[in-house]
C-alpha positions as CSV (number, residue, x, y, z in Angstrom):
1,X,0.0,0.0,0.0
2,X,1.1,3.9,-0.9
3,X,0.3,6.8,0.7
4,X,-0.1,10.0,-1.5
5,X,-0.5,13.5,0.3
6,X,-1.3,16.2,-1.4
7,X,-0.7,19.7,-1.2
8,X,-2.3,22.4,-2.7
9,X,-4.3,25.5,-2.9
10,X,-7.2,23.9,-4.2
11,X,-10.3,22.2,-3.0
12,X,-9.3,18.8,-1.4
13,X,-11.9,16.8,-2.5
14,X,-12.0,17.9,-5.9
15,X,-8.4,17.4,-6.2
16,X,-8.7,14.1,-4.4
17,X,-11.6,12.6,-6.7
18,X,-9.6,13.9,-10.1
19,X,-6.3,12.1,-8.8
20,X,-8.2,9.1,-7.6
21,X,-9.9,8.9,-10.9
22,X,-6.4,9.1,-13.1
23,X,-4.8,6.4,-10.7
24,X,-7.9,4.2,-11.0
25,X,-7.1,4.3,-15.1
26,X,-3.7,2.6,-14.4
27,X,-5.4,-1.0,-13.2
28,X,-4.3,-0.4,-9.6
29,X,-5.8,-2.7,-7.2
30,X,-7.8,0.2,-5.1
31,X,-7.6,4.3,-4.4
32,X,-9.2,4.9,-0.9
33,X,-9.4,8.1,1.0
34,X,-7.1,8.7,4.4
35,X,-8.1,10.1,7.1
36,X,-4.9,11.6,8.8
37,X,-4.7,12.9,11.7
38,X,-1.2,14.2,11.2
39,X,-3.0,17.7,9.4
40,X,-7.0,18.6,9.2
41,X,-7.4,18.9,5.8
42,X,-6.9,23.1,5.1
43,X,-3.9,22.9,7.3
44,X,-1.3,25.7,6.2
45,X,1.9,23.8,5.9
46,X,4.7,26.8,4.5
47,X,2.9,28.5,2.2
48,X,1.0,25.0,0.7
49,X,-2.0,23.9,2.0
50,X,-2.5,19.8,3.4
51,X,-5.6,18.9,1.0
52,X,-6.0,15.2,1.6
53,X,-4.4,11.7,0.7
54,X,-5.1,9.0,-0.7
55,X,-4.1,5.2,-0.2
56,X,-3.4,3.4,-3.4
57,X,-3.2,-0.8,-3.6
58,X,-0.5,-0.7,-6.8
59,X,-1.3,-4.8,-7.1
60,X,0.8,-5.2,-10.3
61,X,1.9,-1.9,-11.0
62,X,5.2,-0.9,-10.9
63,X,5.5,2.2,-8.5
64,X,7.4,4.3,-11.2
65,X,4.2,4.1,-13.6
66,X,2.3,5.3,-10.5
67,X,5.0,8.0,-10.2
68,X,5.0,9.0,-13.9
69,X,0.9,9.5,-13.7
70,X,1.3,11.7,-10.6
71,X,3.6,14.0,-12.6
72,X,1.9,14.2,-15.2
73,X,-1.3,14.4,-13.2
74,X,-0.2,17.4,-11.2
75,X,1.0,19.4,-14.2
76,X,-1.2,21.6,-15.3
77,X,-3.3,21.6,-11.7
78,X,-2.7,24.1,-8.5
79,X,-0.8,21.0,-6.5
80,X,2.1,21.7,-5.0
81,X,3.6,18.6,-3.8
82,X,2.2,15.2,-4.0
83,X,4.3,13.0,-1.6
84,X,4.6,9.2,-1.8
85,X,4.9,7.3,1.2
């Protein structure tokens, strides 16, 4: 299982659903919402804001394809960090 926060200055759950719904295209096993209590989501982390993670089951994909769709994923969207854990 991978862990991917997200920080932003959008809203979390539309960022959360769009991400969810490009990682779901890969054939990953499951993307699930976390509740973390490390942050409330709207959090001011430095000048980002915590908007939410997700937990992804890769089953047979390789992490780097999951890594290659984040990037591409956060390109052209107001994210600025997506950490994998």
């Amino acid at each position: 299982m991978v862990t991917l926060t997200i920080e932003g200055e959008a809203d979390a759950d539309a960022l959360e659903h769009d991400l969810r719904r490009r990682l779901l295209e890969l054939d990953v096993e499951a993307v699930v919402q976390v509740e973390d209590d490390r942050a409330p989501v709207g959090t001011r982390v430095g000048d980002a804001v915590v908007t939410g993670s997700l937990a992804v089951a890769l089953g047979t994909v390789p992490l780097a394809a999951l890594e290659r769709a984040v990037d591409t994923w956060r390109e052209n969207r107001p994210v600025r960090r997506v950490s994998v854990t």
